[in-house]
C-alpha positions as YAML, in Angstrom:
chain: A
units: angstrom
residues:
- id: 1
  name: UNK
  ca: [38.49, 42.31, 17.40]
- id: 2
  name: UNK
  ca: [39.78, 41.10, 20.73]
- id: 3
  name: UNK
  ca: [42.42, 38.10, 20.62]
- id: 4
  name: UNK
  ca: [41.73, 35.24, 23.21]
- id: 5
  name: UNK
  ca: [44.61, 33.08, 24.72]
- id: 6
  name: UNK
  ca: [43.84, 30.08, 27.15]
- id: 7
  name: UNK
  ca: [47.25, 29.63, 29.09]
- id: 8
  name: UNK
  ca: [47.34, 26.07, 30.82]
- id: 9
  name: UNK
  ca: [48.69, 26.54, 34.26]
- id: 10
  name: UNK
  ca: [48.18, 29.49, 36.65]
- id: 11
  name: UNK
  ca: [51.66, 28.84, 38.51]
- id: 12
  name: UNK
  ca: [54.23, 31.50, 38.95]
- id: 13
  name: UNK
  ca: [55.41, 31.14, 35.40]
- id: 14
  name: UNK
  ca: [51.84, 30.99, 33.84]
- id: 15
  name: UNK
  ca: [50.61, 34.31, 35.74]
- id: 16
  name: UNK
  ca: [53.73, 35.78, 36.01]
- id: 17
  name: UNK
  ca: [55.38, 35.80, 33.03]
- id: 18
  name: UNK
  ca: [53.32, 34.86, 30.23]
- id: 19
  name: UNK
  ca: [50.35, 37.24, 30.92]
- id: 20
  name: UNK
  ca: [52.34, 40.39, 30.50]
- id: 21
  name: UNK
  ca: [52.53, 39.74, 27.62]
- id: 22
  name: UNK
  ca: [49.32, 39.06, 26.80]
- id: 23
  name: UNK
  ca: [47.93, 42.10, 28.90]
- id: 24
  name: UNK
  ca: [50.03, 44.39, 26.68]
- id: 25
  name: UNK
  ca: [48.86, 43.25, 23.51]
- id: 26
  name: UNK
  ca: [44.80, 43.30, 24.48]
- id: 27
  name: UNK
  ca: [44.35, 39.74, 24.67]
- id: 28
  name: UNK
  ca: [41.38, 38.49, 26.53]
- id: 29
  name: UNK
  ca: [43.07, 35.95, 29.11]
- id: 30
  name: UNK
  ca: [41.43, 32.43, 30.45]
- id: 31
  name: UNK
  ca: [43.16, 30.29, 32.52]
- id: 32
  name: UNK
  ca: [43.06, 26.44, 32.82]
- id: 33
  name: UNK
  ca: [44.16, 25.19, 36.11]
- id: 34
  name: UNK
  ca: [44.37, 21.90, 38.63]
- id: 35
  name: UNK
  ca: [45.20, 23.63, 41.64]
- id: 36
  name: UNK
  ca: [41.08, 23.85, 43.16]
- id: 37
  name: UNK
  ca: [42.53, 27.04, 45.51]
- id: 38
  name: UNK
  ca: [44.00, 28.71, 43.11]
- id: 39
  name: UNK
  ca: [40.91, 28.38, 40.61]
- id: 40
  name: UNK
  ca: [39.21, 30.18, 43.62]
- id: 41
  name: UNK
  ca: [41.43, 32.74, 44.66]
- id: 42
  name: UNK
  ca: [41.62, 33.74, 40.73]
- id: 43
  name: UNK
  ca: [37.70, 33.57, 40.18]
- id: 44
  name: UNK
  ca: [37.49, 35.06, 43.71]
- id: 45
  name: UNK
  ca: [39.73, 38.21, 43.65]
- id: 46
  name: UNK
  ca: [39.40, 39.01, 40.01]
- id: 47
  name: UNK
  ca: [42.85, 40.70, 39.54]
- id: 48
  name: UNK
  ca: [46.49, 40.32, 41.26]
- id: 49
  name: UNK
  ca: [49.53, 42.78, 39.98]
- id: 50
  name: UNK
  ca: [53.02, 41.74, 38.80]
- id: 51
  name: UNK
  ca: [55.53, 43.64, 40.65]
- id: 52
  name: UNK
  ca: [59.35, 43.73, 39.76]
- id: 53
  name: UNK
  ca: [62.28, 43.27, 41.27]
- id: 54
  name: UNK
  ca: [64.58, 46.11, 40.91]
- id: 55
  name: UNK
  ca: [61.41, 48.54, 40.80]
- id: 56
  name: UNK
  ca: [62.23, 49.13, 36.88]
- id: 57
  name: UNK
  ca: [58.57, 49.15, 35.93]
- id: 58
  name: UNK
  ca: [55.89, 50.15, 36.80]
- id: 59
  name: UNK
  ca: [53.34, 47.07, 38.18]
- id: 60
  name: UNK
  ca: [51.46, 45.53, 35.93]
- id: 61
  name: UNK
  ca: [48.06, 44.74, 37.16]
- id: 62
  name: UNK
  ca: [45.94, 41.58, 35.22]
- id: 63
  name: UNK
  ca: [42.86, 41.62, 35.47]
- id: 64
  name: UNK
  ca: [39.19, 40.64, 33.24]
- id: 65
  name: UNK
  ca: [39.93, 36.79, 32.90]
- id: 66
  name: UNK
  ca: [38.75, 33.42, 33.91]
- id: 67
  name: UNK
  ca: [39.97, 30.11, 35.58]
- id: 68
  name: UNK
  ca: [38.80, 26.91, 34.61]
- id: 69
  name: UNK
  ca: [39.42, 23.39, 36.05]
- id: 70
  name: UNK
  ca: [40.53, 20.62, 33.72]
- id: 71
  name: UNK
  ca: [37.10, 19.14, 34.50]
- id: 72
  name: UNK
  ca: [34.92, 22.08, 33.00]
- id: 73
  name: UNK
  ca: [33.62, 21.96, 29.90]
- id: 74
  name: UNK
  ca: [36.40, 23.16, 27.81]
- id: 75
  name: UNK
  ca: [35.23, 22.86, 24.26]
- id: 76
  name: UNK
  ca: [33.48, 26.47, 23.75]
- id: 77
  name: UNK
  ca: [36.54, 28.31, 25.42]
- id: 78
  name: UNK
  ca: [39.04, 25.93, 22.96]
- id: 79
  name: UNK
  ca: [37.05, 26.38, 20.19]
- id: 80
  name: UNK
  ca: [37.47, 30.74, 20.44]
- id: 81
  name: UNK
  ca: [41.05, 30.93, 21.50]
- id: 82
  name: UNK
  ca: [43.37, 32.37, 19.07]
- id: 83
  name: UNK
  ca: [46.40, 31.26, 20.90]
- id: 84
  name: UNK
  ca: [46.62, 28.64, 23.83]
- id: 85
  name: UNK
  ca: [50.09, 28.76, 25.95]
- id: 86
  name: UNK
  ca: [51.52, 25.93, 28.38]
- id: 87
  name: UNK
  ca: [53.55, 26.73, 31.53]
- id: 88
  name: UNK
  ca: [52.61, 23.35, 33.45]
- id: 89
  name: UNK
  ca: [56.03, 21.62, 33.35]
- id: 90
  name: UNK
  ca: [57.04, 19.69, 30.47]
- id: 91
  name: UNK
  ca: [56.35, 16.38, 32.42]
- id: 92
  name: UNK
  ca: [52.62, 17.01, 32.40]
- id: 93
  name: UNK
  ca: [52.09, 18.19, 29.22]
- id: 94
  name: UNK
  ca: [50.52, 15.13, 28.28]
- id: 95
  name: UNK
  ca: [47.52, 16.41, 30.35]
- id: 96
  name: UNK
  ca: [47.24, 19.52, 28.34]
- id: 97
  name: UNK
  ca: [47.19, 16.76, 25.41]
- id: 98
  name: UNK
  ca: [44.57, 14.98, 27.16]
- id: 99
  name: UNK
  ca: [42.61, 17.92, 27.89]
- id: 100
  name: UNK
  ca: [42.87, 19.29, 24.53]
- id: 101
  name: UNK
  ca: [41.74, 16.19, 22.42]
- id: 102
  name: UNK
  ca: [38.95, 15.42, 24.99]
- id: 103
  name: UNK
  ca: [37.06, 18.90, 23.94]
- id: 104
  name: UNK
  ca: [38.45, 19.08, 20.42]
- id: 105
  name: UNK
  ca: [39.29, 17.27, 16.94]
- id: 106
  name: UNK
  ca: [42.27, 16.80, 15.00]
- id: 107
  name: UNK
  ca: [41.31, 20.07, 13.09]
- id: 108
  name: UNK
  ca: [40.30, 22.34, 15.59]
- id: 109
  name: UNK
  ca: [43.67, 22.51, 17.35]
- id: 110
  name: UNK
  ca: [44.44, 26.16, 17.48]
- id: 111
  name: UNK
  ca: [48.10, 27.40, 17.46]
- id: 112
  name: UNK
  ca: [49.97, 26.03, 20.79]
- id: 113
  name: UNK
  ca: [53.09, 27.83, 22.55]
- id: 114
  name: UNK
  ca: [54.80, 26.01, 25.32]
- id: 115
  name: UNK
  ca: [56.20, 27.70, 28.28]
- id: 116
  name: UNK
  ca: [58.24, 25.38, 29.41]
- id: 117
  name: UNK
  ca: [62.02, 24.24, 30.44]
- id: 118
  name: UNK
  ca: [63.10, 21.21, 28.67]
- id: 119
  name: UNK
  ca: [65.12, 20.21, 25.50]
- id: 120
  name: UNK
  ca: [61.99, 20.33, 22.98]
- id: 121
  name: UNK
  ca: [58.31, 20.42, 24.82]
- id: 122
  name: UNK
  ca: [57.05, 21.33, 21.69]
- id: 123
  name: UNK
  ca: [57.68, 18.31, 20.57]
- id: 124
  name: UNK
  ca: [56.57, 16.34, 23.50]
- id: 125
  name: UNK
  ca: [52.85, 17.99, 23.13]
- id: 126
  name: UNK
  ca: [53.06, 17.60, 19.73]
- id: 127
  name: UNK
  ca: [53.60, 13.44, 19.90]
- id: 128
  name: UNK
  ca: [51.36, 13.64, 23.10]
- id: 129
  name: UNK
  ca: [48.57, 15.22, 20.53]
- id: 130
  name: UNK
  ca: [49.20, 12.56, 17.73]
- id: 131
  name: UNK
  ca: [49.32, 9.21, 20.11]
- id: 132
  name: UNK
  ca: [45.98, 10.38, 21.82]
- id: 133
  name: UNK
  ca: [44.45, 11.33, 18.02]
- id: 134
  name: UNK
  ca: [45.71, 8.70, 16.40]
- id: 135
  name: UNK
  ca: [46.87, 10.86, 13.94]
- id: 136
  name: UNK
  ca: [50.48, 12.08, 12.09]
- id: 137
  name: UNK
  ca: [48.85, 15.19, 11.65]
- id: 138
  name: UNK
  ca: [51.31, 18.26, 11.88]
- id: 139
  name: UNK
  ca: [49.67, 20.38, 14.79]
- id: 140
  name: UNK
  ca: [51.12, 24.27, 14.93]
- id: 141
  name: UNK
  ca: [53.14, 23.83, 17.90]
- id: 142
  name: UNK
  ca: [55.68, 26.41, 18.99]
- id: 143
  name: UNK
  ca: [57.96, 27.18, 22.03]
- id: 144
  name: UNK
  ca: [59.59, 29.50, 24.12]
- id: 145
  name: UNK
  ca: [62.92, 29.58, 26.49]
- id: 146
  name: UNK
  ca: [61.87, 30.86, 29.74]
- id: 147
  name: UNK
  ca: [65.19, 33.68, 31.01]
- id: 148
  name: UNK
  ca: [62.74, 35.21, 33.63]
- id: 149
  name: UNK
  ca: [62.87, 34.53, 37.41]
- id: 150
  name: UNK
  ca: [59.21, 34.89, 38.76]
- id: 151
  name: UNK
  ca: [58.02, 34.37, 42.67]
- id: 152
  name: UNK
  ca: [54.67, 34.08, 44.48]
- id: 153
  name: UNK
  ca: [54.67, 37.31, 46.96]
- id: 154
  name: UNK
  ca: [53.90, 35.23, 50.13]
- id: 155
  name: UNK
  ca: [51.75, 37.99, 51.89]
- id: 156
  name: UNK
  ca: [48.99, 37.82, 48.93]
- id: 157
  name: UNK
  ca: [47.07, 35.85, 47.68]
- id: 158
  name: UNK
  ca: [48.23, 35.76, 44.05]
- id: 159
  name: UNK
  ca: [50.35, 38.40, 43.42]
- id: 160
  name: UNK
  ca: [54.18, 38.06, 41.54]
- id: 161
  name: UNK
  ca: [57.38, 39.16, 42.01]
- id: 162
  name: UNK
  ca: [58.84, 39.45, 38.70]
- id: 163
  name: UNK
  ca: [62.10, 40.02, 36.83]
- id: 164
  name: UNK
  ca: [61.53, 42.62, 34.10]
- id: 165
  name: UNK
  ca: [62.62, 40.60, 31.22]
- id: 166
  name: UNK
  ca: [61.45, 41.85, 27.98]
- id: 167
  name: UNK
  ca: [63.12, 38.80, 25.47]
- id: 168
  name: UNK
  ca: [60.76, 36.17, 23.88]
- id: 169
  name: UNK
  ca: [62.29, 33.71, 22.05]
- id: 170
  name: UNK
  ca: [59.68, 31.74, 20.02]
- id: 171
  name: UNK
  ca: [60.10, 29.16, 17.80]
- id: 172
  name: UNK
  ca: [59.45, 29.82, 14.54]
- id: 173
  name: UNK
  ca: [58.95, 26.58, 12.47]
- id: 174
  name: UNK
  ca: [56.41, 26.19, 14.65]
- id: 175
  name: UNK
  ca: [54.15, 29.16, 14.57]
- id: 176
  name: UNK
  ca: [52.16, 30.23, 11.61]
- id: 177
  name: UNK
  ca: [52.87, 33.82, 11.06]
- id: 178
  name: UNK
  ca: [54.52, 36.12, 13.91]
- id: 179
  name: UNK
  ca: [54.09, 36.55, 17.34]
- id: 180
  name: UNK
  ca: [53.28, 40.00, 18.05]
- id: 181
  name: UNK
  ca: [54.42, 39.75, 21.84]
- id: 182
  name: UNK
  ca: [57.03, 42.90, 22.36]
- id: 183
  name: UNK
  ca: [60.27, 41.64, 22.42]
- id: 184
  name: UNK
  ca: [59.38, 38.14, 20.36]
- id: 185
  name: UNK
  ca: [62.42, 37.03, 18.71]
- id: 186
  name: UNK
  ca: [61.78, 34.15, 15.70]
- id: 187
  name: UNK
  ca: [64.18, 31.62, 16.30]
- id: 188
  name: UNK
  ca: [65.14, 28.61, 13.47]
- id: 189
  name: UNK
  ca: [66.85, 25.19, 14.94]
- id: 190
  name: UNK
  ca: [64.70, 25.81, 18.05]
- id: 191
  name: UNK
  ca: [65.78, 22.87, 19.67]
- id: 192
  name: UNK
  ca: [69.79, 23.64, 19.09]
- id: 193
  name: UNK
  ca: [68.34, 27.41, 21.13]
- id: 194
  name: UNK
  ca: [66.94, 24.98, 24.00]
- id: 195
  name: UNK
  ca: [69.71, 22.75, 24.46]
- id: 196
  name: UNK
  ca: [72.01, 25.59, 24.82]
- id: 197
  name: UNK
  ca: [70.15, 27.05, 27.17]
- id: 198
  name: UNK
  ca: [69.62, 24.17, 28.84]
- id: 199
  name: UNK
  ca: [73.61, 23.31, 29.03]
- id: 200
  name: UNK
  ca: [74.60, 26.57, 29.98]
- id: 201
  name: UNK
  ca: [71.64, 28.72, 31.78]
- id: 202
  name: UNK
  ca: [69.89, 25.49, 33.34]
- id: 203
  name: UNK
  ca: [73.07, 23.51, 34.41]
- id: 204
  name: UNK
  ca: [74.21, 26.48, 36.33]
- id: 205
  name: UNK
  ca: [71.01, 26.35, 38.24]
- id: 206
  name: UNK
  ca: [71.25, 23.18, 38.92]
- id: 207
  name: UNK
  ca: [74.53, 23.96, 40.64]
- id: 208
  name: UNK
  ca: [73.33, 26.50, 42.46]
- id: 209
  name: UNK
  ca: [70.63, 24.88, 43.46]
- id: 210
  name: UNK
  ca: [71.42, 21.69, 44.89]
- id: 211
  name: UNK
  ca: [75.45, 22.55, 46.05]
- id: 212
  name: UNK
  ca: [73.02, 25.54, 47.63]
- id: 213
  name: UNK
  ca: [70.70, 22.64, 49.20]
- id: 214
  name: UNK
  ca: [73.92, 20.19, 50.57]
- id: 215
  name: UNK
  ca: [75.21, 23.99, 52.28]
- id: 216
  name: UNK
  ca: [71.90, 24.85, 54.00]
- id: 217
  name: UNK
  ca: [70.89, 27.66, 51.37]
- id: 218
  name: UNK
  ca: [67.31, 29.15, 51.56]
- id: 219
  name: UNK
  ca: [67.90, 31.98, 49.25]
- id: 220
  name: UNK
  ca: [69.18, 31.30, 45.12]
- id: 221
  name: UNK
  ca: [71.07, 34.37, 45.29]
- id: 222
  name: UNK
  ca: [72.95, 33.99, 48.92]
- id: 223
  name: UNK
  ca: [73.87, 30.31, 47.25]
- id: 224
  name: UNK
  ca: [74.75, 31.75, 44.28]
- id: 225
  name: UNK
  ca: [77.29, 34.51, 46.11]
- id: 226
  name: UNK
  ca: [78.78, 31.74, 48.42]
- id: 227
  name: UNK
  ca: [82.25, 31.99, 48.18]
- id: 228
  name: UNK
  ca: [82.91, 28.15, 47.34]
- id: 229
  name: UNK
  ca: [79.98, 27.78, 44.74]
- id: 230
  name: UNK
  ca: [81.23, 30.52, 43.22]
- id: 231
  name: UNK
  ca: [84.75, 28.94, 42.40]
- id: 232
  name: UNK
  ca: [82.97, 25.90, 41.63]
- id: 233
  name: UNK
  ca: [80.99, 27.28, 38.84]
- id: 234
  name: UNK
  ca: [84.31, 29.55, 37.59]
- id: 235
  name: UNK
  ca: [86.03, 26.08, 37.62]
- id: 236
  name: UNK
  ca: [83.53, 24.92, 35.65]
- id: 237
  name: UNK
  ca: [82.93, 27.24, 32.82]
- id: 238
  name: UNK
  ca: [86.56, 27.05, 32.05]
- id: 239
  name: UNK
  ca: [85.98, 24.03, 30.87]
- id: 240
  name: UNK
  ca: [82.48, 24.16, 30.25]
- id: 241
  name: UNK
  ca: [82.39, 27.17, 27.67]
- id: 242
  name: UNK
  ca: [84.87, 26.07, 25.16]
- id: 243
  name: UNK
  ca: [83.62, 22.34, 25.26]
- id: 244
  name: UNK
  ca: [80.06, 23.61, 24.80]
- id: 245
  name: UNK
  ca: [81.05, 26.48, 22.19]
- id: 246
  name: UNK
  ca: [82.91, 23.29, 20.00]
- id: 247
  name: UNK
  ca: [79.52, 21.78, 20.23]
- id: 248
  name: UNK
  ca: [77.61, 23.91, 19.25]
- id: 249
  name: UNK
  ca: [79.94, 25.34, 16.71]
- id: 250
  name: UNK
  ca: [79.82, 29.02, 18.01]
- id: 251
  name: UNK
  ca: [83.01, 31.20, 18.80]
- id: 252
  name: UNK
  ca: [84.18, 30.95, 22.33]
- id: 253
  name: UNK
  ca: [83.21, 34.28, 23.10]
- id: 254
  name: UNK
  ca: [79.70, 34.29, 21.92]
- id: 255
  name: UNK
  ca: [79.54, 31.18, 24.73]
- id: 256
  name: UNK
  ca: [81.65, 33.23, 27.29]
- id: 257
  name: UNK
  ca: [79.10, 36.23, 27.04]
- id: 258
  name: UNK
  ca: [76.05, 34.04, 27.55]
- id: 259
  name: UNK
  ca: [77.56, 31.91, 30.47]
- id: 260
  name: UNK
  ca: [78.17, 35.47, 32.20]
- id: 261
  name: UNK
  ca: [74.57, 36.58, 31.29]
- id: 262
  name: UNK
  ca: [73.43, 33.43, 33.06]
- id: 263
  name: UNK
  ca: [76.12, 34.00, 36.29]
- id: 264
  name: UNK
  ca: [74.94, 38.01, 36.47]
- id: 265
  name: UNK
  ca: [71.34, 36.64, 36.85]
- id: 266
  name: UNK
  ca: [71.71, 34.53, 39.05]
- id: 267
  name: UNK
  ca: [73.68, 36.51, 41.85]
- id: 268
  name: UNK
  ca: [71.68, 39.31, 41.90]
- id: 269
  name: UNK
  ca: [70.44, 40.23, 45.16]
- id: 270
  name: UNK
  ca: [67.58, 42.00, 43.96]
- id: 271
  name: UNK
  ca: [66.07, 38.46, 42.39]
- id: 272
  name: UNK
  ca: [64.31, 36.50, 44.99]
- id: 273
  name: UNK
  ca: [64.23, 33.40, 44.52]
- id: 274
  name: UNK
  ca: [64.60, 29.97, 46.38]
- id: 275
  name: UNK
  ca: [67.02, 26.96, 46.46]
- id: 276
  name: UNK
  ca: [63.92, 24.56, 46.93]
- id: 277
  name: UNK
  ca: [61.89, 25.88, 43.93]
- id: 278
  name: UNK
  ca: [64.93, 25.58, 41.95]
- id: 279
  name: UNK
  ca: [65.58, 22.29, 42.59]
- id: 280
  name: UNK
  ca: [61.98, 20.64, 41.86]
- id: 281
  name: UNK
  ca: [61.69, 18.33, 39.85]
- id: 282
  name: UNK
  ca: [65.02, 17.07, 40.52]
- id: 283
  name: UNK
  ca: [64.95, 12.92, 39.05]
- id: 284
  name: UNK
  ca: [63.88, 14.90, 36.01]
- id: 285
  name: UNK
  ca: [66.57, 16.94, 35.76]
- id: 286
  name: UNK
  ca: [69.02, 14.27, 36.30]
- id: 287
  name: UNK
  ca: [67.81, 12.47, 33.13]
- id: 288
  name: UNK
  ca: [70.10, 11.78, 30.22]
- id: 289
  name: UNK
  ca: [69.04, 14.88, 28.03]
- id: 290
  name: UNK
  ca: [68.99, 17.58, 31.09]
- id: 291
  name: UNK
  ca: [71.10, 19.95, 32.57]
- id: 292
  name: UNK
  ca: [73.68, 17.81, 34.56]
- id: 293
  name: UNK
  ca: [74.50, 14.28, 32.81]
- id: 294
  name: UNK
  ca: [74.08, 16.26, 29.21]
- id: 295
  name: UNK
  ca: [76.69, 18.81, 30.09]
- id: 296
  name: UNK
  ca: [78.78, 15.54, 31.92]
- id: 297
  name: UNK
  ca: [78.92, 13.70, 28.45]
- id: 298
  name: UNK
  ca: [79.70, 16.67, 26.48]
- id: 299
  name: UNK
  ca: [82.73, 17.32, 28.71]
- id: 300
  name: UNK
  ca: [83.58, 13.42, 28.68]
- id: 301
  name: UNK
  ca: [83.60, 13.09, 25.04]
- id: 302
  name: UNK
  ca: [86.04, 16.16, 24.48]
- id: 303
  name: UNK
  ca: [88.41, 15.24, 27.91]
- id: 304
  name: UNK
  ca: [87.46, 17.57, 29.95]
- id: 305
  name: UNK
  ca: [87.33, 17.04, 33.79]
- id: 306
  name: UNK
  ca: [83.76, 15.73, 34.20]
- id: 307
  name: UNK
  ca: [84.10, 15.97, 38.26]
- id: 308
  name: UNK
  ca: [81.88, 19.12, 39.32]
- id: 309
  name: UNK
  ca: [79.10, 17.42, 37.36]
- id: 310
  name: UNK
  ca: [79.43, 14.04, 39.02]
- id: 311
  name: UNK
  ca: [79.44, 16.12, 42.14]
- id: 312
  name: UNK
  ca: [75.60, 18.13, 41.08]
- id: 313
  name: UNK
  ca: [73.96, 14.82, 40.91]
- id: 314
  name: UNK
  ca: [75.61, 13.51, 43.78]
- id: 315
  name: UNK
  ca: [74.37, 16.34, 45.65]
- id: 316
  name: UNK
  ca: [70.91, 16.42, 43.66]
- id: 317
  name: UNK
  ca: [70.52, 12.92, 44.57]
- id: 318
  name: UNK
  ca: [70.71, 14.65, 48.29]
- id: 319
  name: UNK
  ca: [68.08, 16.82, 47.44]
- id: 320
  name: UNK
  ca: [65.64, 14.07, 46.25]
- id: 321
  name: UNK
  ca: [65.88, 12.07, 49.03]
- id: 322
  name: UNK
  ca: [65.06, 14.22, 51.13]
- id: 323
  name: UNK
  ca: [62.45, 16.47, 49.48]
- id: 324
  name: UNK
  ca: [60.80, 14.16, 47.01]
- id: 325
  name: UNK
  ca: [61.48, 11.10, 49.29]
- id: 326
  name: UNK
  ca: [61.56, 12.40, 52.47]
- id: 327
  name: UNK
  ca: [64.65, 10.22, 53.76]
- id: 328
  name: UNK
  ca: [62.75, 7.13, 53.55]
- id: 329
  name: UNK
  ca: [63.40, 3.82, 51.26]
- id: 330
  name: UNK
  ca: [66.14, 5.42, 48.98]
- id: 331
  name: UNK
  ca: [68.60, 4.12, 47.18]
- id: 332
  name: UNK
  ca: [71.14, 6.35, 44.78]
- id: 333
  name: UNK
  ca: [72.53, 4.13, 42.67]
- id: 334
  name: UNK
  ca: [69.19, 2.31, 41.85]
- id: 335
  name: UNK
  ca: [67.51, 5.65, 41.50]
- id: 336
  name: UNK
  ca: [69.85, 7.26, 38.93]
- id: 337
  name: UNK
  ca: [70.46, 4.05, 37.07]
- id: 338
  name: UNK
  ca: [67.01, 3.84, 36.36]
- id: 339
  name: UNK
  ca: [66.19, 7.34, 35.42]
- id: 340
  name: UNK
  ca: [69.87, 7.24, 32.92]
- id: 341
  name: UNK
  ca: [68.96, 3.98, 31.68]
- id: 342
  name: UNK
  ca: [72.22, 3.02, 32.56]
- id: 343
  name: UNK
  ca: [74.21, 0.08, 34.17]
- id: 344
  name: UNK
  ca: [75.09, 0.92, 38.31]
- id: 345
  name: UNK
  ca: [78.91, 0.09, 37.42]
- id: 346
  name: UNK
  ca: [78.83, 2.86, 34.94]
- id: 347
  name: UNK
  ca: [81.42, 5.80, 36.05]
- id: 348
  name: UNK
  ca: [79.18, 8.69, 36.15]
- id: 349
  name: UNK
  ca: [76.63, 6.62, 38.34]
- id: 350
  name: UNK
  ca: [79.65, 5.22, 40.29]
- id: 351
  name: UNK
  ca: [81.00, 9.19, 40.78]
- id: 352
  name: UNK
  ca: [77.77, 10.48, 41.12]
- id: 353
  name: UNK
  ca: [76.70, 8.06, 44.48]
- id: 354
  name: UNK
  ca: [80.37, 8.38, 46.26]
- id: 355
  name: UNK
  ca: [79.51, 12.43, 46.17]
- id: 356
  name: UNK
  ca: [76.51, 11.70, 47.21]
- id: 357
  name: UNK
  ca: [77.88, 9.48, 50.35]
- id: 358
  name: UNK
  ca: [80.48, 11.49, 51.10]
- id: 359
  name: UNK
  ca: [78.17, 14.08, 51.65]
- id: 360
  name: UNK
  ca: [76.24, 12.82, 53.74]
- id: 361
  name: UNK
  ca: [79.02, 11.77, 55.63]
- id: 362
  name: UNK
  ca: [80.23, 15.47, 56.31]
- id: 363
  name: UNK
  ca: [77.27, 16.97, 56.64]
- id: 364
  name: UNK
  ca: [78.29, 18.93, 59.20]
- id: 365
  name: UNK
  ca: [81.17, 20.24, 58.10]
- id: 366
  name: UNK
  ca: [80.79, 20.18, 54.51]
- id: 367
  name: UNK
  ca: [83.38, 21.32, 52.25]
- id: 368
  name: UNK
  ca: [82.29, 21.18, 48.87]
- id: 369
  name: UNK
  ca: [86.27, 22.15, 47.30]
- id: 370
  name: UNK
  ca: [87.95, 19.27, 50.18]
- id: 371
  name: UNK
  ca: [85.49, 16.84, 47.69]
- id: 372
  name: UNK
  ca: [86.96, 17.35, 44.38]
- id: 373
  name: UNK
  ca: [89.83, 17.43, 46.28]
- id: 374
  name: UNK
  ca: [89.99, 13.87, 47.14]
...
């Protein structure tokens, strides 16, 4: 019999990673979607292929499926699927919730997986699910960590440019039996497996990304290979590894390996990938449980220099004025005070906003090393 999986969100992530997945193990794919063009150009074309980076596979071509607005009638499609993913961003998963207790009851939730970045999304559907139901019930929610680097290819209309990564962690509290993706991994302490992640894999990015931004990057990988980023995140993991491997109570080299898993990734020139897209999203990740003020208070609290941190939200404060706020009516300290919870006279804010000043200041001739400097 033919397994169905609805996978909420059609994005790069959602088409391009997930469905391999699902194409190699027969399921019968449907796809829930917001984006009204993208609905089309799926229904439309009827098929797009996943191509990889490095030319290590062969492409994968998905095909057979299905996409449905969040305005359909959901219920019949719910009601068959033996497995329904997320990859919409873990700050809209509360739709998904919405969506999913508008077409169903408390007992006809089927086994959820989120696809998401973020220190527990399974979780946040999970409480999402039991606000909206009124209910303590314990829904089967699972999650994954997302290694794999996936891009629209801009001369089609919906085909992906894909890294070939064949590792699925899954949560396995969370899932009732086994996944039966290839390359599913169970993992126990789930969340412990995200923050990790998070601190190591995620606040790299973040460096990358918005140090890329302030220094004119288009390209994740050129950003990644500049020669002062580079020292910057060496700098950093000196510190960074053993404060994170006391942390987390792992040997330093177990962190050491994973931290230059992370840095291999990320400057190879084979990966495209973008300095924008990596930095989406960016008063998110500046909140208290994410990739740069996390990593900041682990360093704090075992005296390590906290500076390069400060300096990534100074310069992702950059970023969000100008992308998310296009240069208009912003104010740092405000903005990250609010989104930390957190008094303006408090050090990291106080760090965070003189980075961000003084690089605006030099714009010009921006020296990222002249900064920590100072």
């Amino acid at each position: 019999m033919v397994k169905t999986a609805v996978v909420y969100g059609a994005g790069q992530t959602g088409r391009g990673y997930v469905t391999r997945y699902l194409k190699e193990k027969g399921y019968q794919i449907m796809f829930i979607e917001k984006n009204k063009q993208l609905i089309q150009y799926l229904n439309e074309d009827g098929g797009y292929a996943i191509h990889f980076y490095h030319k290590d596979r062969t492409p994968v071509l998905i095909s057979h499926f299905h996409a449905y607005s969040l305005a359909d009638e959901l219920r019949p499609l719910l009601l068959e699927a033996d497995l329904v993913i997320t990859s919409v961003g873990e700050e809209n998963l509360h739709e998904v919730a919405t969506s999913l207790t508008k077409h169903l009851t408390e007992n006809e939730i089927p086994q959820l997986l989120t696809c998401e970045n973020g220190i527990n999304p399974a979780s946040v559907l999970k409480r999402s699910l039991q606000k909206n139901m009124a209910t303590d019930k314990d829904f089967l929610v699972s999650q994954t960590a997302v290694f794999c680097s996936t891009v629209n290819i801009d001369e089609t209309r919906l085909d992906i440019l894909s890294q070939n990564e064949t590792y699925f962690p899954y949560d396995a509290e969370g899932f009732k039996g086994a996944l039966d993706f290839d390359g599913a991994v169970p993992v126990t302490d789930f969340e412990n497996f995200l923050k990790r992640k998070i601190y190591t894999y995620n606040c790299l990015a973040g460096l990358i990304s918005y140090l890329g931004y302030v220094k004119g990057y288009r390209i994740y990988s050129e950003a990644a290979n500049d020669p002062e980023i580079s020292e910057i995140m060496e700098l950093l993991l000196k510190e960074l590894n053993p404060a994170l491997a006391d942390y987390f109570n792992i040997p330093l080299e177990e962190q050491q390996a994973f931290s230059q898993k992370a840095l291999a990734k990320f400057k190879d020139q084979f990966i495209l990938d973008y300095v924008i897209k990596n930095g989406r999203a960016a008063r998110r990740k500046l909140g208290s449980t994410e990739r740069i003020y996390a990593p900041y208070q682990i360093l704090r609290e075992r005296n390590y220099s906290t500076e390069i941190m400060a300096l990534v939200a100074g310069a992702a404060l950059t970023y969000l004025e100008m992308i998310e706020y296009e240069g208009e009516n912003f104010d740092p300290s405000k903005e990250l005070s609010e989104t930390l919870h957190l008094d303006e006279q408090n050090d990291f804010i106080k760090q965070s906003v003189a980075f961000y000043r003084q690089i605006k200041n030099e714009e010009e001739s921006l020296r990222l090393l002249n900064l920590l400097e100072n």
